[in-house]
N, C-alpha and C positions, 0 to 999 in steps of 0.2 A: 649374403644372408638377409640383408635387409630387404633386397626386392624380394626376397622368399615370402619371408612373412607379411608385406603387404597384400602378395598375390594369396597366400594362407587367411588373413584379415578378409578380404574382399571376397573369397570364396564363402565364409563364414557368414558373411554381413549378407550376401546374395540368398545363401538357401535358407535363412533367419525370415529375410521380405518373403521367398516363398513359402513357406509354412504361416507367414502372418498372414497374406493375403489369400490362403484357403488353396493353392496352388498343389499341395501337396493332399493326396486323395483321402477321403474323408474316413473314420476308421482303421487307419493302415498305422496310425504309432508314427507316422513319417517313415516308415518303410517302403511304402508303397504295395502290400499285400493285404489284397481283398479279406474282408470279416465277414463273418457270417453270424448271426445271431439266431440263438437257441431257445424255445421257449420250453420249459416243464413244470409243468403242473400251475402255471401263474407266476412262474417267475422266467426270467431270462438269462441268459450268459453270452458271452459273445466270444468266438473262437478267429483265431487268424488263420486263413489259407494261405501254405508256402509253399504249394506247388496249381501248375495249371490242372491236374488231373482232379486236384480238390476242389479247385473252381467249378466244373464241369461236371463234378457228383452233386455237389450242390443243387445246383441249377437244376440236374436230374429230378432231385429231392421237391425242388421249387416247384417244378413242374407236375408233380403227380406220378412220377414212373417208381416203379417198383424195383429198387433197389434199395442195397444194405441202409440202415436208418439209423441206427445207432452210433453217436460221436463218442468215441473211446481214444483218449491222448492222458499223458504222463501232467500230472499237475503237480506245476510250477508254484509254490508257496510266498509268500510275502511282497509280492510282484505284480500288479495286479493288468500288466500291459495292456490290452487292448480290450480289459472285461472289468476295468471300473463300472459300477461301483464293489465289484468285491474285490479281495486283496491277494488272488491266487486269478491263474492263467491255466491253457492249455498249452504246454509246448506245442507250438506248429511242427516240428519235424516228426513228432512222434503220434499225431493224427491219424487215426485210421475209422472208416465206417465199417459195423458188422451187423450181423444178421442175430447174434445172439451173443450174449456175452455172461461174465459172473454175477449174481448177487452184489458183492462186495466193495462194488461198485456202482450201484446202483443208487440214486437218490435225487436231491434238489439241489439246485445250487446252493443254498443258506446251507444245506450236509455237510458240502465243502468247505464252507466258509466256517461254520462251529466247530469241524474236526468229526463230526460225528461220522463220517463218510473216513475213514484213517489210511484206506488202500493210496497206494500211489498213482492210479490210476480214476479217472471218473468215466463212467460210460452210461449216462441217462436213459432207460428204457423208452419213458415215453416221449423222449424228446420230440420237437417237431422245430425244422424250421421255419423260419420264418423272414428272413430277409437276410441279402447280402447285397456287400457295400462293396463297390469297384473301385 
């Protein structure tokens, strides 16, 4: 048991130096999944990609191509993972880009953040990206 937890200690103490020395990629929460940041209307959010296919719409996006534009995922409340400084997330797994979506969902990030936005869902019409972190 004892070598267990040295070698448990040392693996600890290892990915600790990595994440201090900036080894671990910038934006990922120490996940390692690329973010993409949102802008609407003057403000920003920033959403985690956890698949390569959302990498890749992304970039789509970055690039000017005309594809689905609207970031619509299930919000995550009191959590603010990888979209400090608010206090609410998008779930990565529940992610999807569309082409058109509800009202009731629609707004700024600060909507999310007062409650005034109450659906469980956010999907910013005018969102536009604006950068993703690898």
């Amino acid at each position: 048991m004892g070598v267990s937890l040295r070698v448990c200690g040392a693996a600890i103490a290892c990915a600790a130096a990595l994440i201090l020395a900036g080894c671990v990629p910038a934006g990922s929460g120490g996940v390692g999944n690329p973010v993409a940041t949102f802008k609407v209307q003057g403000e920003t959010y920033k959403i985690e990609l956890a698949t390569p296919e959302l990498v890749a719409h992304v970039k789509e996006l970055l690039a000017g191509d005309e594809v689905a534009a609207i970031p619509n995922g299930l919000v995550v409340r009191d959590d603010p993972g990888p979209n400090e400084p608010w206090s609410w997330h998008i779930d990565p797994a529940s992610l999807e880009f569309a082409d058109v979506t509800t009202e009731v969902c629609d707004g700024l990030p600060s909507d999310v953040e007062d409650g005034t936005i109450t659906s469980d869902r956010y999907c910013p019409w005018s969102a536009v990206v604006t950068d993703l972190e690898e």
